[in-house]
C-alpha positions in Angstrom: 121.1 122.0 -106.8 120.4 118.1 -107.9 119.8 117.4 -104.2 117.2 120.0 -103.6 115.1 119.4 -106.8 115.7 115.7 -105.3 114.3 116.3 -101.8 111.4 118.9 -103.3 110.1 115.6 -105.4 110.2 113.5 -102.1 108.6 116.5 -100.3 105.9 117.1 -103.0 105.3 113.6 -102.9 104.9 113.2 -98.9 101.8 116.4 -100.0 100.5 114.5 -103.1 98.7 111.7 -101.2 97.2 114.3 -98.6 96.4 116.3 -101.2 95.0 114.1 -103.6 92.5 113.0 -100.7 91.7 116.6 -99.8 90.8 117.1 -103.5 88.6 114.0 -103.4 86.7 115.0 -101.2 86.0 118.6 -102.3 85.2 117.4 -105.9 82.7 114.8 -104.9 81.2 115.7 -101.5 81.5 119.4 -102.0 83.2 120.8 -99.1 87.1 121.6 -98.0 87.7 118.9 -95.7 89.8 120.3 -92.9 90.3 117.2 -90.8 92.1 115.6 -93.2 95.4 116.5 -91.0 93.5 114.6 -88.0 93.1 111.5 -90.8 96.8 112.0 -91.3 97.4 111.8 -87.4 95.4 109.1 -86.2 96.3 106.7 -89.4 99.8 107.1 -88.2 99.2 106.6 -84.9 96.6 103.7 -85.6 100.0 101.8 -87.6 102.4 102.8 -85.2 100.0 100.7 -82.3 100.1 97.8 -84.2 104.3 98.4 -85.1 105.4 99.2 -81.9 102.8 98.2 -79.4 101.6 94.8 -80.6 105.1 94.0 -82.7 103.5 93.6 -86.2 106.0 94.2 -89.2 105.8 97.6 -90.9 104.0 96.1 -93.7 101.4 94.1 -91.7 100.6 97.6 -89.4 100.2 99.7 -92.7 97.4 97.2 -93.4 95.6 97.2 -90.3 96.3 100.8 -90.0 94.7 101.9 -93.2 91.8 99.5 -92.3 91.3 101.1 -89.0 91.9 104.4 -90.5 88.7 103.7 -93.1 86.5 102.6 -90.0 87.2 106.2 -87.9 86.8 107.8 -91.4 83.0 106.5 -91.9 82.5 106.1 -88.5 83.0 110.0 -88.3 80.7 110.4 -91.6 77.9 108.8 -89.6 77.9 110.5 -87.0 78.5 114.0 -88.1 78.4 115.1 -92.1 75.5 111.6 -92.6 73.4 114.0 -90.4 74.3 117.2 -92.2 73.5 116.1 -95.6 72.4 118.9 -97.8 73.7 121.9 -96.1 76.3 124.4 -97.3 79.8 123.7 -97.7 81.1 126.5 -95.1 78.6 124.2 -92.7 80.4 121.0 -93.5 83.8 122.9 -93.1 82.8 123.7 -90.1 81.8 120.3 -89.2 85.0 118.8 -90.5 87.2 121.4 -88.6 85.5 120.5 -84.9 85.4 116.5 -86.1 89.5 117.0 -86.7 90.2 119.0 -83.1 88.1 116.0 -81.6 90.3 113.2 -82.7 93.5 114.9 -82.9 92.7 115.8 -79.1 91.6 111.9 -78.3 95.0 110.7 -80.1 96.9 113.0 -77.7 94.5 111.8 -74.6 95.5 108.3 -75.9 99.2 108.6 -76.7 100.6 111.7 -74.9 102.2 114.7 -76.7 106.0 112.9 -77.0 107.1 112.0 -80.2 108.0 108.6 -81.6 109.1 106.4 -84.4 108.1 103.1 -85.8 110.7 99.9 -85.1 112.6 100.0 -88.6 116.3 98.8 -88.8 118.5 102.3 -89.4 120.4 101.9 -92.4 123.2 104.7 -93.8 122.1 106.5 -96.7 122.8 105.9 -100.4 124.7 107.4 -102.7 123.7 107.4 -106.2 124.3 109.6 -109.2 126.2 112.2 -106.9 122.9 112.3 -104.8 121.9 111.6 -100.9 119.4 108.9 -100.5 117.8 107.8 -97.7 115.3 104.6 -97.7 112.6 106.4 -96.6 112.7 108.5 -99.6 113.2 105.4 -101.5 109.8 103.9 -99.6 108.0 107.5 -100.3 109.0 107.0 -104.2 107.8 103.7 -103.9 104.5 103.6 -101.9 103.4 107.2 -103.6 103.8 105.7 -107.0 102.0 102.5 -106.1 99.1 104.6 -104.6 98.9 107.0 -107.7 98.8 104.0 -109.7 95.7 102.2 -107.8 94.0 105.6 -107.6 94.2 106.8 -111.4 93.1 102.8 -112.5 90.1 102.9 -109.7 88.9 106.6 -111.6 89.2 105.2 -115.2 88.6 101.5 -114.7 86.3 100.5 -112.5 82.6 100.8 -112.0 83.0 102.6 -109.0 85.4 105.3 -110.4 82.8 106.2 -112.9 80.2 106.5 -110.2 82.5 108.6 -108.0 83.2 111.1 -111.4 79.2 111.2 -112.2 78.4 112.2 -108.7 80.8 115.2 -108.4 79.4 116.1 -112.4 75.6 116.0 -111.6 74.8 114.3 -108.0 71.1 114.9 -109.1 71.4 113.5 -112.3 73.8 110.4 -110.8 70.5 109.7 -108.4 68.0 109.4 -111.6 70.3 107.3 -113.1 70.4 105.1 -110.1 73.7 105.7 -108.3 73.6 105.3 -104.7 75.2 108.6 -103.2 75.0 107.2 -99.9 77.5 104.2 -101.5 79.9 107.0 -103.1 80.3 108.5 -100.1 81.2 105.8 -97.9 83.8 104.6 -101.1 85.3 108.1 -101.2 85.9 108.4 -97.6 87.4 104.9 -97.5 89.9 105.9 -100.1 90.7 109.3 -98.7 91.5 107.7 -95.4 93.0 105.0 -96.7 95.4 107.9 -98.9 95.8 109.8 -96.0 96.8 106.9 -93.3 99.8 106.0 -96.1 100.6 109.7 -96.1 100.8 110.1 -92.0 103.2 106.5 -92.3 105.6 108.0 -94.7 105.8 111.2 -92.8 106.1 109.8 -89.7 109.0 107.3 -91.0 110.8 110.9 -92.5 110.3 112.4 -89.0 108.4 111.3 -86.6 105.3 110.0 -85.5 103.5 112.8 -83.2 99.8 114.7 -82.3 100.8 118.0 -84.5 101.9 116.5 -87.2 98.6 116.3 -89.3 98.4 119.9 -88.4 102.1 121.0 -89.5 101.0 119.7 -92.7 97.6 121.3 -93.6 98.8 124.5 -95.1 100.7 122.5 -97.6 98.7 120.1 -98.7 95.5 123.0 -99.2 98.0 125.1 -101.0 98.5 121.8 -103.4 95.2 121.2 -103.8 94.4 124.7 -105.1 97.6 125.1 -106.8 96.6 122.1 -109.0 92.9 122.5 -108.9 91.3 121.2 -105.7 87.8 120.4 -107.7 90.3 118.3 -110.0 92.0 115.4 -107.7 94.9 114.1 -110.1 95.8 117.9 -110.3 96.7 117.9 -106.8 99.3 115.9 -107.2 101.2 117.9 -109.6 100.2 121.1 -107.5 101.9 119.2 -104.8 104.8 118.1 -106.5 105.7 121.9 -108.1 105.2 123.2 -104.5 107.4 120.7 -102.9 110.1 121.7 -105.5 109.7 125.7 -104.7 109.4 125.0 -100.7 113.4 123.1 -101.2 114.7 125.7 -103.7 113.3 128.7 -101.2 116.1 127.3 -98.7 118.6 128.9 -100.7 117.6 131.9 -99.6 115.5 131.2 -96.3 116.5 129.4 -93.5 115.0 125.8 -93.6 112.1 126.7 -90.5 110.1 129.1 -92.9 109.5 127.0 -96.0 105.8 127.7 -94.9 106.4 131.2 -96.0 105.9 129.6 -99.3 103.3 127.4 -99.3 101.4 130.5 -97.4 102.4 132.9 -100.5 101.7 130.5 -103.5 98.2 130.5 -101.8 97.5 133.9 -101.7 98.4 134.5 -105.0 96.6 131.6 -106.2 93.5 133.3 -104.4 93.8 136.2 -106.2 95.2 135.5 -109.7 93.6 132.1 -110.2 91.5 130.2 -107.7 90.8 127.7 -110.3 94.4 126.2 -109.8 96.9 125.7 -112.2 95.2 122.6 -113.9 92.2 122.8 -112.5 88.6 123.7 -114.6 87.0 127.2 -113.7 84.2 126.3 -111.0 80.7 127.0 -112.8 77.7 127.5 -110.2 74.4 127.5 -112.0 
């Protein structure tokens, strides 16, 4: 039982980041972006060109990756929600869901459909406490903390966190006051690109590095999002972190191959009961 509430933390933790960006998004631009699982591909794929193919260490890739990620992020706002700018959510959706099938289809154009892995040394597990650890856990642990950290200090501390939480309060009211929405947006799609090309590196160093696997994750990390509260982004992360928990303790009784099951019913539910999200703030629309 130890081991499965261990592994549900790492697995919550490989949906927090995800999430956490998806939640971003919704709660300052207004709309559920669905190619965030293409953001998840291609940042994995961008760091495993520079790990592999060019022979950069991890760390160096990660870097480069999560730059590159940022440029296809606002590279994509430019050229498709820029344009869109004042239309309804379900049209953004819509535009986020064709923007994702583009560039997970030009990733598998680029790269083929085979799977791979990035060059790290194999190392035997550890065992601590009675408990299986593997150093990718231990990196996921490390890297999601690190990230939470930067994220929760950019909201609180900085200039640009307050900007980001006036513009998802009032945008109208953030504009008379002289906030640049244009600059919000291109600083929230840097960080959600920047969370989601860490999230693609951690899950491709648990698995493997391939075109689906933005897309094996969306129903999670949504579920997360609206478990917590998607218009509340810290939320996410413990909506992520009780799912990943319940998805490992299901396999008890399921087989391991339909955890989604899960993830599929808390979102229902959720839908029905409370759409707000656990944590999340009931969604006023005057």
């Amino acid at each position: 039982m130890a081991q499965l509430l261990f592994n549900g933390l790492v697995t919550g933790l490989l949906i927090a980041l995800p999430a956490l960006s998806l939640a971003l998004v919704f709660s300052v631009l207004r709309f559920a972006n669905y190619a965030i699982g293409a953001q998840i591909t291609v940042g994995a794929y961008l760091v495993y060109a520079l790990n592999v193919g060019a022979g950069c260490p991890l760390w160096v890739a990660i870097v480069g990756g999560i730059v590159g990620g940022i440029a296809v992020a606002l590279l994509v706002d430019r050229l498709v929600f820029r344009p869109l700018q004042g239309r309804t959510g379900v049209t953004l959706l819509v535009a986020s869901i064709g923007s994702g099938l583009v560039l997970e289809n030009l990733v598998r154009l680029a790269a083929g459909n085979g799977p791979r892995g990035y060059a790290v040394e194999i190392a035997r597990p550890l065992r601590i406490a009675g408990l299986r650890i593997n150093h990718e856990q231990i990196a996921t642990l490390a890297c999601v903390a690190v990230a939470l950290a930067v994220v929760w200090l950019v909201f609180r501390c900085t200039r640009l966190g307050r900007a980001m939480r006036a513009v998802a309060d009032n945008p109208d009211l953030a504009a008379v006051r002289g906030i640049s929405r244009t600059r919000v947006t291109a600083a929230v799609w840097a960080l959600s690109s920047a969370l989601a090309t860490l999230a693609g590196v951690l899950i491709g160093l648990d698995s493997n590095v391939e075109p689906q696997m933005g897309w094996n994750y969306l129903l999670p990390v949504f579920t997360a999002a609206i478990l917590g509260g998607i218009a509340s982004p810290m939320a996410a992360v413990a909506g992520a972190l009780v799912l990943g928990v319940a998805e490992e303790l299901a396999t008890l009784v399921l087989a391991p191959h339909y955890r989604s099951i899960v993830a599929l019913g808390v979102m229902a539910l959720l839908l029905l009961v409370r759409p707000s999200g656990l944590f999340g703030a009931r969604w006023v629309t005057r």
